[in-house]
C-alpha positions, 0 to 999 in steps of 0.5 A: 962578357957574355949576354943574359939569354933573354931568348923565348926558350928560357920563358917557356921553360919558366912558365912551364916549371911555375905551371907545374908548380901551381898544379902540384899546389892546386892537386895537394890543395884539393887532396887536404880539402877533400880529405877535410871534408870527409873527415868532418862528414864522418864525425857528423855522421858519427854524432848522428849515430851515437847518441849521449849515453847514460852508461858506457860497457867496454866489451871484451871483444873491443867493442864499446856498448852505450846504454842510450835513454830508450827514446834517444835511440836513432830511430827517433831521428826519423820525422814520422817518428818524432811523436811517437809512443814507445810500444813497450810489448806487442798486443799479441804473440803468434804463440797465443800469448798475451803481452802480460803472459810474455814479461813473466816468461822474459823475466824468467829467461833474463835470469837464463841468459843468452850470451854476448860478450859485453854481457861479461862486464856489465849490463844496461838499466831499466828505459836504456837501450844497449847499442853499440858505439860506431867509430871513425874506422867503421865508416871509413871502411865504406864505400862513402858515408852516405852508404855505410850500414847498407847492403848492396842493391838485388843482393835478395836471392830470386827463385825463379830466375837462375839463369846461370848467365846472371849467377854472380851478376850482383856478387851475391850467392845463396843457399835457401830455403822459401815459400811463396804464393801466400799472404805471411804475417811472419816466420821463425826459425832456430839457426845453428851459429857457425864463425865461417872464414872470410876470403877478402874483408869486403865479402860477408857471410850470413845465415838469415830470415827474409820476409819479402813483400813486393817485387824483386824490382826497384819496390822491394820491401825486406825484413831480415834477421841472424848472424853475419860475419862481416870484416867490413862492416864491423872491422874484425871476423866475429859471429854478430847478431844483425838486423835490416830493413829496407822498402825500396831494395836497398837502395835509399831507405834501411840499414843494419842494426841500428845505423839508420832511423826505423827500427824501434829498440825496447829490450835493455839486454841485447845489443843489435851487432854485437858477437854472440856466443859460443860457437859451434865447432866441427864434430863437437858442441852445437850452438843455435839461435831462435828468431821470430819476426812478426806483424802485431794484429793490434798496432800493424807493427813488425816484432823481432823476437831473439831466443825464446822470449827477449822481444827486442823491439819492432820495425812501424808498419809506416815504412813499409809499403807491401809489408804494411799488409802482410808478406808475399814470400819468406825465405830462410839460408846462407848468403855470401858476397863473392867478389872474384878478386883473383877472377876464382870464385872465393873461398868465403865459406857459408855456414860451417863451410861444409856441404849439407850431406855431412849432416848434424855436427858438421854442416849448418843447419835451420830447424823448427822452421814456421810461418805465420799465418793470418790468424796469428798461429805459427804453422809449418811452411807448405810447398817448401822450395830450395834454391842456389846458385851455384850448388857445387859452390853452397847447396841446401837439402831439406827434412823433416821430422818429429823433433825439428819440424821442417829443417834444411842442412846448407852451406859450403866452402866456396871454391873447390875443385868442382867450384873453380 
C-alpha cells in the first residue's frame, strides 16, 4: 500500500493552480465589468445626443435624419443656454441685407435646392431641425466616449512656424491660404467639393474656412466650416458637410456638427454631417459650395450661412473669448491626417488628389474668397499668404481675376516618389 503524498511540493502546486484560477476569473471579471461600463457610458451619451424626434427620414446613403423640435436640439443642454431665445435670422448680412430681405430670397432658393441625400425621402417641418441620428458604432469608433465628435489637439496649421523638424509633429498636413495682422468679422468662400481616397479609416480629409482668434497656444478659439471625408467619424468615405468649434484648442470645449452643446441650428433644410452632392469628377463635371461665417453687429453672434441663402444658424458670442470681439487671422485650404502607419507618409489624398499646376477640372479649387471687415462688407483679402508643410506631398498656388475674385488651386496625393 502506498502512502498519499502529503509532501509541501503538491501544496505548492494546488495553491499555484487555484492561484491562476482566481487570476483568470478576476481578468475575465474585470474585461465584462469594464466592458459593461462602457457599454452604458455609450448609450448614455448616445441618449444626450439624440433627442426625441418629431419625424424620423432614412437617407439613402444609410444615414437616419431626425427632425428634433428647434428648442430640443443639443445646443440647449449648454447651462448659459437654458434661457436662451432663438435668434430666428441675424440682425445684418455682410452682403447689406436686412433679415426681411434674406427670408424672400431663402425662400426663393428652397425651391432651388441644394442636394443631400436624405433630401431624396423627405423633409423636416416647420420649428424642427434635421440632425442626424448618432449610433452606437459612431462612438465606438473613438478614441473614448469623452473624445468622440472632436479633433486633435494643434491640428490648426501655424504659417509661421514650418520648421521641417515639427512637419508631422501633431499628424496634421495642410495646404492654405491665410490673411492675418487684422481685425475680421468674418469670411467666405466657394469650395470645389471632391470624394478624396482615405488610406487608413483613422485619417480624414477636409477642404475648410478657419476663423481664428487668439494664439496658436492652450487659448485658441476656431470657428470652422466644408467638406470632410471621415471613415472614423462617420463610418463610411462620403463628402459630408461639417462644422466645429472650439475656445481652448481643441482640447476641452467644441465639437463637430452637432455633437456637443453650442451651435444654435435655425434652418429645417440641411443637416450638419450629412453627404452632399454631386461630386466633382476628374476631366468632367465641377461641383462647388458656398460658405460664409460672420459675426452679427446687433447680437455679437457668429452666422454660418450655406449656398446663397440657407442661414443655418450661429455659434453665441458667449463661448468664445478672443472671437467675442472680432478674428485676428482666416485661413482657407485642405487638411489631411497623416498618420505613417507603415512609417511612409500616407496616400490620403487632399482635394481632388491632384497637384494645383493641373488646374480647373483636375485639382481642387477655392474661389471668390473675401472677408469681412469691420463695417460688415465683404471685401477681398489683402496681403493673401500660402502656406504647406510639406508642398512636394499638397501644395497651393494663388490667382486672381475677374470672375473668381482671389482663388487658389490646392491639394495633392500624398505619397509619391518625391513624398516617400
Amino acid at each position: 500500500m502506498v502512502a498519499p503524498d502529503t509532501g509541501d511540493g503538491s501544496r505548492w502546486r494546488t495553491a499555484v493552480l487555484l492561484f491562476c484560477l482566481w487570476c483568470s476569473f478576476s481578468v475575465s471579471s474585470a474585461a465584462r465589468i469594464s466592458a459593461s461600463r462602457q457599454k452604458l457610458e455609450v448609450r448614455k451619451h448616445l441618449k444626450r445626443l439624440n433627442k426625441r424626434p418629431i419625424k424620423t427620414i432614412q437617407s439613402p446613403d444609410g444615414d437616419i435624419i431626425d427632425c428634433v423640435h428647434i428648442h430640443h436640439q443639443p445646443a440647449f443642454d449648454h447651462p448659459f443656454l437654458k434661457d436662451h431665445k432663438v435668434q430666428m435670422w441675424p440682425s445684418y448680412h455682410p452682403e447689406g441685407l436686412l433679415f426681411e430681405d434674406m427670408k424672400t430670397m431663402a425662400s426663393r432658393e428652397a425651391t432651388i435646392g441644394i442636394n443631400q441625400s436624405w433630401h431624396r425621402n423627405g423633409k423636416c417641418p416647420e420649428d424642427t431641425i434635421p440632425i442626424r441620428r448618432t449610433r452606437e458604432d459612431d462612438v465606438l469608433r473613438a478614441s473614448s466616449v469623452k473624445r468622440y465628435g472632436k479633433k486633435k489637439h494643434r491640428s490648426v496649421p501655424k504659417p509661421t512656424s514650418a520648421d521641417p523638424d515639427l512637419v508631422n509633429e501633431s499628424g496634421h498636413q495642410h495646404a492654405i491660404a491665410y490673411v492675418e495682422g487684422d481685425k475680421y468679422y468674418g469670411a467666405k468662400a466657394t469650395i470645389n467639393v471632391w470624394e478624396p481616397s482615405i488610406q487608413q479609416p483613422n485619417e480624414f480629409s477636409l477642404s475648410q474656412i478657419w476663423v481664428l482668434g487668439g494664439s496658436f497656444g492652450e487659448d485658441l478659439n476656431s470657428i470652422e466650416a466644408g467638406w470632410q471625408v471621415s471613415p472614423d467619424l462617420y463610418g463610411d468615405n462620403n463628402t459630408r458637410l461639417f462644422t466645429y468649434w472650439t475656445s481652448d484648442a481643441y482640447q476641452a470645449t467644441g465639437c463637430y456638427n452637432l455633437l456637443c452643446s453650442g451651435f444654435v441650428q435655425v434652418n429645417n433644410d440641411i443637416a450638419m454631417g450629412a453627404s452632399i452632392s454631386p461630386i466633382s469628377s476628374y476631366r468632367n463635371s465641377q461641383y462647388d459650395i458656398s460658405i460664409l461665417i460672420w459675426k452679427d453687429p446687433g447680437e455679437g453672434h457668429w452666422w454660418m450661412q450655406f449656398g446663397n441663402n440657407y442661414v443655418l444658424g450661429y455659434w453665441p458670442s458667449f463661448l468664445f473669448s478672443y472671437l467675442g470681439d472680432s478674428a485676428s487671422m482666416v485661413e482657407w485650404g485642405g487638411e489631411v491626417v497623416n498618420s505613417e502607419s507603415d512609417g511612409e507618409h500616407t496616400t490620403t489624398q487632399m482635394g481632388s488628389g491632384r497637384f494645383p499646376e493641373e488646374g480647373f477640372g483636375k485639382s481642387s479649387y477655392f474661389r471668390n474668397i473675401q472677408i469681412v471687415d469691420s463695417s460688415n462688407n465683404l471685401k477681398s483679402p489683402k496681403d493673401l499668404g500660402t502656406f504647406t508643410e510639406q508642398s512636394s506631398c499638397y501644395d497651393v498656388q494663388t490667382g486672381s481675376n475677374s470672375d473668381w475674385g482671389h482663388y487658389f488651386y490646392y491639394g495633392g496625393p500624398g505619397q509619391n516618389p518625391n513624398c516617400p
